[in-house]
N, C-alpha and C positions, 0 to 999 in steps of 0.2 A: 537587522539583516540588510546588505548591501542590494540595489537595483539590480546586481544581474543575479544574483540567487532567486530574487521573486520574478525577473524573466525567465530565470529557466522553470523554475516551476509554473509556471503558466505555460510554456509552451512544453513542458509533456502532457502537461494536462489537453491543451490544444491539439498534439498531436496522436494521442490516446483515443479523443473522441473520433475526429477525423479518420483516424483507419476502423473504429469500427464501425463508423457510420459506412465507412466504401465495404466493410466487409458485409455488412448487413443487407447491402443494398444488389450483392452479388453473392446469395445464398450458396453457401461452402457447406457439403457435409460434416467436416472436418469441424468450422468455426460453430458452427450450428452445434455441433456436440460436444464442443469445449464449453459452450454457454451453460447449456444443460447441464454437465459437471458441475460446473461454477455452483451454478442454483443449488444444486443436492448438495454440495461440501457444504457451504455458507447455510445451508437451511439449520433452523432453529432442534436441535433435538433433545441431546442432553446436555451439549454445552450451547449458551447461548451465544446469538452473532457475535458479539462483542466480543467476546473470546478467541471465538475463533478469527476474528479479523488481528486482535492482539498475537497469536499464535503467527499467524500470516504474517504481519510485520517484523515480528524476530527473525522467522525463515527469508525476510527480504532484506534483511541488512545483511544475514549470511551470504548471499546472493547479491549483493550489491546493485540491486535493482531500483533503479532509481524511480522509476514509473512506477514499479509495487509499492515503495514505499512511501511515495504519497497519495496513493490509492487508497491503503490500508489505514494510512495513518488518517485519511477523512472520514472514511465506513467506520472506521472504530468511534471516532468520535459521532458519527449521525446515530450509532446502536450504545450510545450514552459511556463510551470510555471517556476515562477525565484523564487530565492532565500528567498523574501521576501515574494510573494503570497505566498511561502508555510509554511514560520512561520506564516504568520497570519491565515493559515489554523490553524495549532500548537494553536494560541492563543483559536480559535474558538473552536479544542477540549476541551483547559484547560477547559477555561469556562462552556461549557457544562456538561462536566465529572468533576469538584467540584476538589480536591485534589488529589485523586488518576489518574487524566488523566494527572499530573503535571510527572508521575513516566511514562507513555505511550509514553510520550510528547519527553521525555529525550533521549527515544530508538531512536525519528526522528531525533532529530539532530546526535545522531551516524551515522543514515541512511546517512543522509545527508550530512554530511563531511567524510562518505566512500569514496574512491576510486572507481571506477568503475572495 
């Protein structure tokens, strides 16, 4: 992977923290209850994290979210997805999202053969 694909992911990840550190630091009813959402989706029930962050990353290549999709694509791997679970997540975007998640798709393997 090219220098500026691993600069841009470094600075969404930089710019990710950064706003929710100012959001945090300026308690929002609002962000405050999107946190708590967060916690209840992601919590462990009958599917496990993994999953459900696998699940999240397909819905973020449809969405062409670039900040979701390396969000997800690290939580998947901290809740022990491997390499493969997460292209077949990758696959489970294409599909869904037709041609243009093919271009979404592209950003996860950057994600993924980032450096940490």
């Amino acid at each position: 992977m090219d220098q500026f694909n691993i600069d841009k992911i470094e600075r969404i990840k930089e710019d990710r923290e950064r706003s929710h550190g100012f959001l945090l630091n300026r308690p929002s009813k609002t962000y405050n209850s999107f946190l708590e959402l967060e916690k209840n989706a992601y919590s462990s029930n009958k599917l496990e994290r993994k999953y459900k962050e696998l699940i999240a990353l397909g819905i973020s290549i449809i969405q062409n979210c670039e900040s979701c999709m390396e969000w997800h694509v690290h939580q998947a791997i901290e809740f022990d997805a491997s390499f493969d679970e997460i292209f077949e997540a990758v696959d489970v975007g294409i599909e869904m999202g037709g041609g243009p998640a093919t271009v979404s798709a592209r950003f996860v393997i950057k994600v993924q053969c980032c450096p940490k």
